[in-house]
Biopython code that builds the backbone (N, CA, C, O; Angstrom):
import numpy as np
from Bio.PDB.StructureBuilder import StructureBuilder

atoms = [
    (1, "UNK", "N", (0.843, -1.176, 0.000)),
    (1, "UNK", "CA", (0.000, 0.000, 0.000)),
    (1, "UNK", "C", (0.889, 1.240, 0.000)),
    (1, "UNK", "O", (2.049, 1.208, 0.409)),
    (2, "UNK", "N", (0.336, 2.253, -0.442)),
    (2, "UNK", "CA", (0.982, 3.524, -0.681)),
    (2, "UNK", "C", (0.387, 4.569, -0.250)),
    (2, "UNK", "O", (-0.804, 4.587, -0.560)),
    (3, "UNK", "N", (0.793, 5.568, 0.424)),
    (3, "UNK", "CA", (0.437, 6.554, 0.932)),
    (3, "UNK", "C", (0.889, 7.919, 0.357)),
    (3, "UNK", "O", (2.056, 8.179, 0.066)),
    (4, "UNK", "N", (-0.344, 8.910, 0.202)),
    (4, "UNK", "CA", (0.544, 10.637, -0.323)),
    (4, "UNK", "C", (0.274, 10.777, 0.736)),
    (4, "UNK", "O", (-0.265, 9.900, 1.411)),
    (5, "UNK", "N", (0.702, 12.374, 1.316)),
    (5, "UNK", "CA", (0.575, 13.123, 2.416)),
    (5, "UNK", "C", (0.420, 14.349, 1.605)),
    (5, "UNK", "O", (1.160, 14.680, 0.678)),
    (6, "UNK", "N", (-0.784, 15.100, 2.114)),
    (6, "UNK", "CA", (-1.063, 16.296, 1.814)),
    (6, "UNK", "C", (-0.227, 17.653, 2.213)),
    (6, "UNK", "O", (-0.299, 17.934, 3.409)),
    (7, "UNK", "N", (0.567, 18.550, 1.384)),
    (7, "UNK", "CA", (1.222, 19.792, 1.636)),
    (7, "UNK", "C", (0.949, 20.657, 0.743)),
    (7, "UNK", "O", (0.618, 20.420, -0.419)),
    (8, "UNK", "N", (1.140, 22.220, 1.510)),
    (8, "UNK", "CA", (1.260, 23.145, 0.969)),
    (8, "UNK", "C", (2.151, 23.650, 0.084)),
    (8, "UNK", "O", (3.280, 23.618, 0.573)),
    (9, "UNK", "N", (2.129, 24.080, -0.958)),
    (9, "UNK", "CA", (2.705, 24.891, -1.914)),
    (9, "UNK", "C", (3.531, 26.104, -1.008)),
    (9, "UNK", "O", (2.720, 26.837, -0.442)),
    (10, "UNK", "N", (4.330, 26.309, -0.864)),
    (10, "UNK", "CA", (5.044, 27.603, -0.451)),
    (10, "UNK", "C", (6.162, 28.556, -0.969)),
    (10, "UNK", "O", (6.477, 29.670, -0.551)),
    (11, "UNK", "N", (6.608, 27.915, -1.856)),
    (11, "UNK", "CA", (7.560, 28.417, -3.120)),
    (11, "UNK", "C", (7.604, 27.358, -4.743)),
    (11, "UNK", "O", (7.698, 26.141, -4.899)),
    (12, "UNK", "N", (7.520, 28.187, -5.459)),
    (12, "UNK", "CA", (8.183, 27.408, -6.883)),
    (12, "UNK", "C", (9.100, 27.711, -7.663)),
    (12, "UNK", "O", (9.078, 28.724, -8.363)),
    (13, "UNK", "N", (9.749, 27.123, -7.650)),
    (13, "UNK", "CA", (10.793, 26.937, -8.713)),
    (13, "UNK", "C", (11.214, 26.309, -9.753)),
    (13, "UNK", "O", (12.193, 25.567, -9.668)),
    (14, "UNK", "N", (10.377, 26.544, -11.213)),
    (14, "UNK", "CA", (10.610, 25.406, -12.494)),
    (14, "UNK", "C", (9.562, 24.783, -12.160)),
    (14, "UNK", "O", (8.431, 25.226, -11.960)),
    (15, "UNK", "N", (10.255, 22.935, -12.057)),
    (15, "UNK", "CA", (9.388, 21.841, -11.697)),
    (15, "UNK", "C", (9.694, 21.638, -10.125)),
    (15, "UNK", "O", (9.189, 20.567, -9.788)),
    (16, "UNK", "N", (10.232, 22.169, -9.214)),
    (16, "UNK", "CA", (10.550, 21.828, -8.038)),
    (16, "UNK", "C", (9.302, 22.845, -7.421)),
    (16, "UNK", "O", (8.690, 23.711, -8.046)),
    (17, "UNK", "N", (9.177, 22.544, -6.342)),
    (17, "UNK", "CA", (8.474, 23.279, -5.142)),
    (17, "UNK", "C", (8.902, 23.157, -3.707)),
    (17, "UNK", "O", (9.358, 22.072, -3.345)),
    (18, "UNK", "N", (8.800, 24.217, -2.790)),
    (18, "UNK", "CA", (9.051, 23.753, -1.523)),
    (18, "UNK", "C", (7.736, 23.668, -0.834)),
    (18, "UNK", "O", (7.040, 24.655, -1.074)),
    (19, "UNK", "N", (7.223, 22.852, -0.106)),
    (19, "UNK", "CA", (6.049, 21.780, 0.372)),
    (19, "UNK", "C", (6.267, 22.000, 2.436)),
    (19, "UNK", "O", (7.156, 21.518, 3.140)),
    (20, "UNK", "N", (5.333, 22.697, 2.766)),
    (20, "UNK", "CA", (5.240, 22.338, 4.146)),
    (20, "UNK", "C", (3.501, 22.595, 4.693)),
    (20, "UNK", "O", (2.646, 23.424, 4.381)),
    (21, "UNK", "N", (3.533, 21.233, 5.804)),
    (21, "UNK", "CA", (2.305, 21.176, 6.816)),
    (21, "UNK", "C", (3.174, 20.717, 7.648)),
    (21, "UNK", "O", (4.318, 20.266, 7.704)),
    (22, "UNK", "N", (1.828, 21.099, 8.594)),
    (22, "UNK", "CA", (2.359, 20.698, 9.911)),
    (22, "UNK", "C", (3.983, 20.792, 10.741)),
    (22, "UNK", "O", (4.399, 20.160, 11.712)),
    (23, "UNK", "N", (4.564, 21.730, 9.993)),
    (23, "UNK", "CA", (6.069, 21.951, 10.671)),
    (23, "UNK", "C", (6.517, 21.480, 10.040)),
    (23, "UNK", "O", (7.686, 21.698, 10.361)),
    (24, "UNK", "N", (6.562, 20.328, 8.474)),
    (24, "UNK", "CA", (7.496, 19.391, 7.905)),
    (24, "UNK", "C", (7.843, 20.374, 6.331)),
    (24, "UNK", "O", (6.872, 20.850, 5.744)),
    (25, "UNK", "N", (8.954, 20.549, 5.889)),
    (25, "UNK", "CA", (9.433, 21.150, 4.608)),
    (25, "UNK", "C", (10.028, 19.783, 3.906)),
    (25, "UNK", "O", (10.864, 18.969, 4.297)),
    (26, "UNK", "N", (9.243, 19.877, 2.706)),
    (26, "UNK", "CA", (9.912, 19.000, 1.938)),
    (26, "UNK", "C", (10.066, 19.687, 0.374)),
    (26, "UNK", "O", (9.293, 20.578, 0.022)),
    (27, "UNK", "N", (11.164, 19.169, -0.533)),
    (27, "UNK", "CA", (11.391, 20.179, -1.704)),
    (27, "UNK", "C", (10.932, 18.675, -2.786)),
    (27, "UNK", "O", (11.691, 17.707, -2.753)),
    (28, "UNK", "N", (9.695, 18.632, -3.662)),
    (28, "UNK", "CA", (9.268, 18.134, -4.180)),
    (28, "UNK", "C", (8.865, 18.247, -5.950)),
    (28, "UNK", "O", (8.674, 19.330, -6.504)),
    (29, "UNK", "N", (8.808, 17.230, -6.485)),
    (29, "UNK", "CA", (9.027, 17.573, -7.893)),
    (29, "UNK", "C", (7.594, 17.801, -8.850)),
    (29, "UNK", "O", (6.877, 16.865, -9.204)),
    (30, "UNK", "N", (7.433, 18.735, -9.065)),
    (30, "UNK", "CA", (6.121, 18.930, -10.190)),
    (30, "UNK", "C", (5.750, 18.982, -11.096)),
    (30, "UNK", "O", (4.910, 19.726, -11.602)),
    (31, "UNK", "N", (6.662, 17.719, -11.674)),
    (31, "UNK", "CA", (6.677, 17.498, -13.502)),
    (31, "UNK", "C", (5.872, 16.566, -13.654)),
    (31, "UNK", "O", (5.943, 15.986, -14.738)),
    (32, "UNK", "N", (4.752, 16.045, -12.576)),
    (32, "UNK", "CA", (3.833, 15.023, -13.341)),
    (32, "UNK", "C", (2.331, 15.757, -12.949)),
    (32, "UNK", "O", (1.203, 15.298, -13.130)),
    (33, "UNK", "N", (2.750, 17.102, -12.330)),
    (33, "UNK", "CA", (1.227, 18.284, -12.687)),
    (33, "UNK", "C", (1.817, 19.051, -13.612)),
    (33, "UNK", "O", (1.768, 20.176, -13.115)),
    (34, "UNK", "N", (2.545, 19.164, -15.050)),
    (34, "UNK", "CA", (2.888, 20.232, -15.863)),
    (34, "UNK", "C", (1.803, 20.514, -16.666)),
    (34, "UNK", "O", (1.604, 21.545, -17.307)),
    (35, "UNK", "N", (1.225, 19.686, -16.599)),
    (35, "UNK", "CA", (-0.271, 20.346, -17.091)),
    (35, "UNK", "C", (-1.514, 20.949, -16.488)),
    (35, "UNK", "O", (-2.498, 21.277, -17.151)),
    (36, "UNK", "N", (-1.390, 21.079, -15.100)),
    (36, "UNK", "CA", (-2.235, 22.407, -14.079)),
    (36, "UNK", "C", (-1.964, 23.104, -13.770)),
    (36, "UNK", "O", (-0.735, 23.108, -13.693)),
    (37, "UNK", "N", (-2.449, 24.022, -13.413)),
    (37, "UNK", "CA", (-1.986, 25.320, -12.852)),
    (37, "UNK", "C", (-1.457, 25.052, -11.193)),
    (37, "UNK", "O", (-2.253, 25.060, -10.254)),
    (38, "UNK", "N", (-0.749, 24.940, -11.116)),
    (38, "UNK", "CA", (0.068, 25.244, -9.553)),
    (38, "UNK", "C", (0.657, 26.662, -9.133)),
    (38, "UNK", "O", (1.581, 27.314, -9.619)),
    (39, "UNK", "N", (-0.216, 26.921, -8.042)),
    (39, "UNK", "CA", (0.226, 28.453, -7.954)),
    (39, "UNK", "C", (0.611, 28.106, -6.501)),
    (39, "UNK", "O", (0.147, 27.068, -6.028)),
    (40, "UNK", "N", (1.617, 29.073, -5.568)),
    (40, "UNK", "CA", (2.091, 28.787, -3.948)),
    (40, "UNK", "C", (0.842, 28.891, -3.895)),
    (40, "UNK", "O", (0.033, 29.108, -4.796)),
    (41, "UNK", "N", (0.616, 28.632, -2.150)),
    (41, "UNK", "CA", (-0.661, 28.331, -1.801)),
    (41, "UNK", "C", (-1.619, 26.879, -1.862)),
    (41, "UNK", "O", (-2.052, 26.322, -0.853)),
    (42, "UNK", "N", (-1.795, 26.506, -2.970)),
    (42, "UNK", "CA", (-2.227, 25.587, -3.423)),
    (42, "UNK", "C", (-1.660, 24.077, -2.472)),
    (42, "UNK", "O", (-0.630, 23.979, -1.805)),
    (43, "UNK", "N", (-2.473, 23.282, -2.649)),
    (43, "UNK", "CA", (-2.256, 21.621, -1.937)),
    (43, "UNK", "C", (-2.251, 20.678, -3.046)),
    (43, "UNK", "O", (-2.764, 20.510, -4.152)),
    (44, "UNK", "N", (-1.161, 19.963, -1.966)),
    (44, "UNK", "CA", (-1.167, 18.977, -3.417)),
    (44, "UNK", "C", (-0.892, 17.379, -2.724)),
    (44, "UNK", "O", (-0.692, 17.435, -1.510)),
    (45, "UNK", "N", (-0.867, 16.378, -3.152)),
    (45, "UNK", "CA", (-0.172, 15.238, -2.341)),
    (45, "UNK", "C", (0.520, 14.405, -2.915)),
    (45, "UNK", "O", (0.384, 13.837, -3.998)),
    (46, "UNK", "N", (1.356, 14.349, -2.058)),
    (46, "UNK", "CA", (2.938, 13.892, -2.370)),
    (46, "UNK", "C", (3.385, 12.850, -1.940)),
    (46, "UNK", "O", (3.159, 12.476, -0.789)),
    (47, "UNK", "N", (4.299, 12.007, -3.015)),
    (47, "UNK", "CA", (4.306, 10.124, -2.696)),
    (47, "UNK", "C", (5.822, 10.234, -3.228)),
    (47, "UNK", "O", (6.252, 10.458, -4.359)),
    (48, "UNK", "N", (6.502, 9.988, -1.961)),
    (48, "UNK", "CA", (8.296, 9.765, -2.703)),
    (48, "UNK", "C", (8.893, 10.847, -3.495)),
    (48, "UNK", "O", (9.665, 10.736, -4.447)),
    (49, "UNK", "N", (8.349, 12.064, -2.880)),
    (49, "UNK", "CA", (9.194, 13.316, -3.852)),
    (49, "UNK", "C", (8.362, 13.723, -4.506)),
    (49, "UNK", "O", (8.550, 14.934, -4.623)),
    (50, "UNK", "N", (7.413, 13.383, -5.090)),
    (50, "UNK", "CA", (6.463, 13.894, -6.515)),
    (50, "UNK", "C", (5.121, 14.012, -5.946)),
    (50, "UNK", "O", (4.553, 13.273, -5.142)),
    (51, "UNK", "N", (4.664, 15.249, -6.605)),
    (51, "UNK", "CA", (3.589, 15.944, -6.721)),
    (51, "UNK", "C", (2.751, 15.089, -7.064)),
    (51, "UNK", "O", (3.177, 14.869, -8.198)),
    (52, "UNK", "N", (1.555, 14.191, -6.911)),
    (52, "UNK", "CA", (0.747, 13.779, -7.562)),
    (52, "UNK", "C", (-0.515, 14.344, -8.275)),
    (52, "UNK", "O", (-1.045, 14.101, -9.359)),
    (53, "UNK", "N", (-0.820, 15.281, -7.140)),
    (53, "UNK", "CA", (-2.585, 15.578, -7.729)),
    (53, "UNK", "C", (-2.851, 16.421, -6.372)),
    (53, "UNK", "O", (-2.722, 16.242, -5.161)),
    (54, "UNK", "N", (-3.446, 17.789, -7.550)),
    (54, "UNK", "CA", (-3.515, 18.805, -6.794)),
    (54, "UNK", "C", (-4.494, 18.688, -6.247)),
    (54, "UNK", "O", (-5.455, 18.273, -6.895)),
    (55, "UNK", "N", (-4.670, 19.034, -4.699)),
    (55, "UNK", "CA", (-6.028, 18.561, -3.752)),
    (55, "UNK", "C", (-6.512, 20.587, -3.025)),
    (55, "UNK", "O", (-5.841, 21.617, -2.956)),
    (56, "UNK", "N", (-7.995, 20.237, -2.639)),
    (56, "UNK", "CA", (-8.449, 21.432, -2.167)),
    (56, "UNK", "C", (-7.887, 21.543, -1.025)),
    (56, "UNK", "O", (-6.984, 20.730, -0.831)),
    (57, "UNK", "N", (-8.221, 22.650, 0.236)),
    (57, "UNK", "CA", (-7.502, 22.825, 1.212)),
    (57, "UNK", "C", (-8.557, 21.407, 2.430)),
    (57, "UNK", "O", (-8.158, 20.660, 3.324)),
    (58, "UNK", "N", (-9.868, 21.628, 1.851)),
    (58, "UNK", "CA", (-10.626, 21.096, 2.914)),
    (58, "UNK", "C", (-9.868, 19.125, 2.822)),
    (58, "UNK", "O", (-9.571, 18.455, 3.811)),
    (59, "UNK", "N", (-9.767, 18.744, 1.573)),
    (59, "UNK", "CA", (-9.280, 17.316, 1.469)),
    (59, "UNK", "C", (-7.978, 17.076, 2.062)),
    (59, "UNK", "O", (-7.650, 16.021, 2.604)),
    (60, "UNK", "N", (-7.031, 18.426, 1.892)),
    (60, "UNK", "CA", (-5.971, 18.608, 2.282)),
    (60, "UNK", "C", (-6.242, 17.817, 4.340)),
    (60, "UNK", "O", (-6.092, 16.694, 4.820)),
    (61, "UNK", "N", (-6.676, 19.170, 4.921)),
    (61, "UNK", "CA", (-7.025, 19.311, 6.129)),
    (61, "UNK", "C", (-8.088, 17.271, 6.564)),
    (61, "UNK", "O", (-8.056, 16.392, 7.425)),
    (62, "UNK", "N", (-8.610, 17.495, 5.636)),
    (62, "UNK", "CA", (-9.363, 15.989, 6.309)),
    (62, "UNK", "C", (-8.550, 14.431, 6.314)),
    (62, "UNK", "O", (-8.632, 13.461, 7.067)),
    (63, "UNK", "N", (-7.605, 14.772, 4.880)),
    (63, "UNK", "CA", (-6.534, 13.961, 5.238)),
    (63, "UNK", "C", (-5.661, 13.425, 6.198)),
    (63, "UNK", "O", (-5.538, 12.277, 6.627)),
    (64, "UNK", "N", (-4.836, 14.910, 6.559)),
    (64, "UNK", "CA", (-4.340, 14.919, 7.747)),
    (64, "UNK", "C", (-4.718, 14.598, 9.153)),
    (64, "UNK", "O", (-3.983, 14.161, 10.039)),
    (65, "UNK", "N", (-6.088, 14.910, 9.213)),
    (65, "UNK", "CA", (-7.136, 14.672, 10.163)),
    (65, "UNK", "C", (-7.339, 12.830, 10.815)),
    (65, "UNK", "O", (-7.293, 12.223, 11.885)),
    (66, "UNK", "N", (-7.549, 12.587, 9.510)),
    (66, "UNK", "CA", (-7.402, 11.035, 9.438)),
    (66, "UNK", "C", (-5.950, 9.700, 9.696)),
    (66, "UNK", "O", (-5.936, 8.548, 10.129)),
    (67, "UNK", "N", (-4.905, 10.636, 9.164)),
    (67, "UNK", "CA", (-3.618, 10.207, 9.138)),
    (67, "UNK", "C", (-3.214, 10.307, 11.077)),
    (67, "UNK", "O", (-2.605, 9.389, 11.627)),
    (68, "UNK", "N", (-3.621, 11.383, 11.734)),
    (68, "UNK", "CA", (-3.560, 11.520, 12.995)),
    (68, "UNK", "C", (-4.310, 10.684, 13.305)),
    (68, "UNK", "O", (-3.821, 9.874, 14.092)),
    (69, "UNK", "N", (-5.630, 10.458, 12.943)),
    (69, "UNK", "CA", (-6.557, 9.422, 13.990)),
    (69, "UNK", "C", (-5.712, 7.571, 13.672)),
    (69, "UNK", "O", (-5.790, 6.528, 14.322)),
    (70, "UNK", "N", (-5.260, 7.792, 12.881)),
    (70, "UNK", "CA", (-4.070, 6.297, 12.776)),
    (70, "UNK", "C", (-3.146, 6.422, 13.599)),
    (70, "UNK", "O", (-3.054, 5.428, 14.319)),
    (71, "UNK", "N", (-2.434, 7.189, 13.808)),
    (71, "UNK", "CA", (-1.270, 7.715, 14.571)),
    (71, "UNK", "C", (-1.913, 7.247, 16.013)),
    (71, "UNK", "O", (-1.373, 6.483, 16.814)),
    (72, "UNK", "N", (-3.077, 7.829, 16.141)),
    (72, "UNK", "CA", (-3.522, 7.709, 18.017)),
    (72, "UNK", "C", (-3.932, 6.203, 17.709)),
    (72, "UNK", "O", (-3.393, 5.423, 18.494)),
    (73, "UNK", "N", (-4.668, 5.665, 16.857)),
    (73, "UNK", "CA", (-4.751, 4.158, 17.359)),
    (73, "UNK", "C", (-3.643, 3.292, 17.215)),
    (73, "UNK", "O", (-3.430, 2.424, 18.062)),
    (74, "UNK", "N", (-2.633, 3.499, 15.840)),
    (74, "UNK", "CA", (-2.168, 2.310, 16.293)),
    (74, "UNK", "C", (-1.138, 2.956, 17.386)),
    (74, "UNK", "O", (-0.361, 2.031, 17.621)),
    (75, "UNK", "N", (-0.647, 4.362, 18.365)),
    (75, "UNK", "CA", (-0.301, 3.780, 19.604)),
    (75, "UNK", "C", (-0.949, 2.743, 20.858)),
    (75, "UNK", "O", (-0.377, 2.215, 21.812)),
    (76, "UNK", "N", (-2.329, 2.702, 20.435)),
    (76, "UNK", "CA", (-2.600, 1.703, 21.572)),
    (76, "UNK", "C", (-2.433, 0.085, 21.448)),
    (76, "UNK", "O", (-2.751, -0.828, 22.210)),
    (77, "UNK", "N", (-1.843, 0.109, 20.254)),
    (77, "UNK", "CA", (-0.982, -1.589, 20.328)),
    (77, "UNK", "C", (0.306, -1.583, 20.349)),
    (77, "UNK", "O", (1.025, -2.569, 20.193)),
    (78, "UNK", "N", (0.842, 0.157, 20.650)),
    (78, "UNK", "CA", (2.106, -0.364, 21.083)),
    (78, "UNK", "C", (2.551, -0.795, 22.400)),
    (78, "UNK", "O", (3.697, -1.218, 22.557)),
]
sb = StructureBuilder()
sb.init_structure("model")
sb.init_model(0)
sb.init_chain("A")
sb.init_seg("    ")
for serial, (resi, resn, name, xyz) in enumerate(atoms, 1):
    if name == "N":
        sb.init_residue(resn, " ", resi, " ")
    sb.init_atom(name, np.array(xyz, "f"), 0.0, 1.0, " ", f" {name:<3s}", serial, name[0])
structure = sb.get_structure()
């Protein structure tokens, strides 16, 4: 199974971008959205470096939302 994680747009450069939520910066590649409009600001989710598919802020936010509620359960089998 494979997982994106939803981030913010916060700089661009070319096909690169710099990408942060939640306190995490990551510099990610956006040559497989060269055909949307990516403006800073914008969300997107990201699998191994690459941009996949630009997401709204609310999918963004419910993602994350969900990715935490994993986080709190599986600590209770640790």
């Amino acid at each position: 199974m494979c997982l994106a994680f939803p981030m913010q747009i916060v700089e661009i450069n070319g096909f690169e971008a710099r990408c942060l939520f939640k306190g995490i910066q990551r510099t990610v590649n956006l040559f497989l959205l060269q055909d949307e409009e990516i403006q800073v600001g914008d969300y997107v989710l990201i699998h191994v470096g690459y941009a996949l598919q630009k997401v709204d802020e609310e999918e963004a936010f419910s993602t994350w939302e969900l990715l935490d509620q994993l986080a709190v359960n599986e600590s209770d089998y640790a």
